[in-house]
C-alpha positions in Angstrom: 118.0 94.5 107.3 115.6 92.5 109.3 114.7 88.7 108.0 110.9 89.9 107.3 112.3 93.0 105.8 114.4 90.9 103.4 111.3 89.2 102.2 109.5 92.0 101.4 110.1 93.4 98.3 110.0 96.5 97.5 112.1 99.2 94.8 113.4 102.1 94.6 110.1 103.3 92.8 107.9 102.3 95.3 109.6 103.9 97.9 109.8 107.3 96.1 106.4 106.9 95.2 105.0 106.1 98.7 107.4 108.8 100.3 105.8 111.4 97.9 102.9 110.3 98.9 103.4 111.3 102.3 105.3 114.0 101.8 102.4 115.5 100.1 99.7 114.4 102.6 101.8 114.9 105.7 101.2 118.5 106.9 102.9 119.7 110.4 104.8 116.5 110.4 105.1 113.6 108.2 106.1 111.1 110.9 102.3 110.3 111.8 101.6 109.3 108.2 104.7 107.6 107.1 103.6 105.3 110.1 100.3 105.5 108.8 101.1 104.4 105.2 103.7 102.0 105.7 102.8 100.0 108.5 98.8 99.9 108.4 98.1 100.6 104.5 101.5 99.0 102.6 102.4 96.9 105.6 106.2 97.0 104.9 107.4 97.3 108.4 105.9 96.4 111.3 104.9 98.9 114.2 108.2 97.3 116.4 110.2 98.1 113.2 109.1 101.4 112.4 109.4 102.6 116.3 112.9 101.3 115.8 113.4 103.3 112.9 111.9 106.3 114.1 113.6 106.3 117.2 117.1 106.1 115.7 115.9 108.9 113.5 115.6 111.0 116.1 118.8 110.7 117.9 120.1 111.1 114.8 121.4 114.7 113.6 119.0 116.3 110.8 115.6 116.1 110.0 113.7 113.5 111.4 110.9 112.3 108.9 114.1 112.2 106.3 116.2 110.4 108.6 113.4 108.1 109.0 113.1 107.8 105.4 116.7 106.5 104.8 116.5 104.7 107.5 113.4 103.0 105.4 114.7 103.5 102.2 118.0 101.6 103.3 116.6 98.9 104.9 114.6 97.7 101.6 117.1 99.1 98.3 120.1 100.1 100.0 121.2 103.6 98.6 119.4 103.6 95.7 116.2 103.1 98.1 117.2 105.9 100.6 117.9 108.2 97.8 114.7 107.7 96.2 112.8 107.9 99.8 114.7 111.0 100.6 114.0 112.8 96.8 110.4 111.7 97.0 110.0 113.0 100.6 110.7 116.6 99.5 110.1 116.8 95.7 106.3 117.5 95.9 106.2 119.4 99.0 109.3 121.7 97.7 107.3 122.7 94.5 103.7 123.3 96.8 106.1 125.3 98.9 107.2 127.6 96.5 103.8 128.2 95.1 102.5 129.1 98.4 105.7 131.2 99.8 104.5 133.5 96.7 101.0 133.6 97.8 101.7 134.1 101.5 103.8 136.9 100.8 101.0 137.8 98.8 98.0 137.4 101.2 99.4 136.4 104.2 98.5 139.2 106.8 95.0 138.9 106.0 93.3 137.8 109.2 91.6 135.1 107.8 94.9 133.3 106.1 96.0 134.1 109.8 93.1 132.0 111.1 93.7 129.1 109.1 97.2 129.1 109.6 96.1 128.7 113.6 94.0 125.6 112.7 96.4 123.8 110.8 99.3 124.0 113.6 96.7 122.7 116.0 95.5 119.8 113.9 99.0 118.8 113.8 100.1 119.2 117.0 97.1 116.7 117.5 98.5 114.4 114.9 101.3 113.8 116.4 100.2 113.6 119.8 97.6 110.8 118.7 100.3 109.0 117.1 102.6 108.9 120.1 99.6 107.5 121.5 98.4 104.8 118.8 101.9 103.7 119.6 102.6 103.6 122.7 99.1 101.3 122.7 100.3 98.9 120.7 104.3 98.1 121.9 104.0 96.3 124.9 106.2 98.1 127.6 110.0 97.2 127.5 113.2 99.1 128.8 113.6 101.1 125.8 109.7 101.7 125.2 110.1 103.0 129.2 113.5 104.8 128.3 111.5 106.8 125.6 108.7 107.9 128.2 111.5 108.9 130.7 112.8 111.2 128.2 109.5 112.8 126.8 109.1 113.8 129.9 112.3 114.9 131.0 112.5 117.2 128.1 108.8 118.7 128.8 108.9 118.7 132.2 112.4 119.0 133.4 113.2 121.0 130.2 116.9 119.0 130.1 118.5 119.6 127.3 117.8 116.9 124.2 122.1 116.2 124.3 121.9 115.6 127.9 118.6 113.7 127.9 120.2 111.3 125.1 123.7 111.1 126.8 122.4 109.9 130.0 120.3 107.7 128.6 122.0 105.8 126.6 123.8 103.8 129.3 120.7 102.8 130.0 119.4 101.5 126.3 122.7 100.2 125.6 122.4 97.4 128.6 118.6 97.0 127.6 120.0 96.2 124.3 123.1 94.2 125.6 120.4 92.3 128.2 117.8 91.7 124.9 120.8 89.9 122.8 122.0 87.6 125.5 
């Protein structure tokens, strides 16, 4: 837990309720509105934190929005905190799910469902995309900031692997990291 983190205070509560919060609002990825709600509206980590968070998340096995939230929910009420991130991540979006897997099996090969469907995977394709962006924007450019553009683009454009990307990488952020502490 960071120093600023420590001085923050915030519950178990408050993290399942602003993780169901995004759970429920996040659609196509939640990762552009946890960043959204916790570091511009609750201002509970700071964008160098949450990049931080986010990036271990996703070297991480699993999901990455719930790795992200017990990353989050750790940092602030220790197990109790990423339990309740985790539970309030999925809780409201498991019960909307079920109510619309009925009506999707229901409704869902007529062409305007279909049409909707479209929109909504391009919105948040363009979520996320914008997101990268707003952060990118904001970090000023370090080794690991760099290390994280080298391997966006060696996944898209070299289409390497994710395990091979992250193992021949890490050398690289492990010095960075090494180099930062001295």
């Amino acid at each position: 837990m960071t120093a600023d983190a420590a001085t923050r205070r915030v519950g178990a509560l408050d993290l399942f309720l602003a993780y169901l919060r995004i759970g429920l609002t996040g659609f196509g990825g939640v990762n552009a509105w946890a960043r959204h709600h916790l570091v511009e509206e609750k201002g509970w980590l700071t964008e160098a934190e949450y990049a931080e968070t986010l990036g271990m998340a996703q070297v991480l096995p699993g999901p990455n929005a719930l790795n992200c939230a017990i990353g989050v929910g750790a940092r602030f009420a220790g197990a109790a905190g990423a339990a309740a991130a985790s539970i309030g991540l999925f809780a409201g979006p498991l019960a909307l799910l079920a109510g619309i897997a009925a009506l999707y099996d229901a409704y869902g090969q007529l062409p305007l469902v279909r049409a909707v469907l479209t929109g909504i995977a391009a919105a948040a394709a363009g979520m996320v995309l914008g997101t990268a962006i707003k952060m990118a924007t904001r970090l000023r450019p370090t080794i690991p900031l760099l290390l994280v553009g080298l391997a966006a683009l060696t996944l898209a454009l070299l289409r390497v692997p994710l395990p091979f990307v992250v193992l021949g990488l890490a050398p690289f952020g492990l010095l960075a990291a090494w180099r930062a502490l001295r």
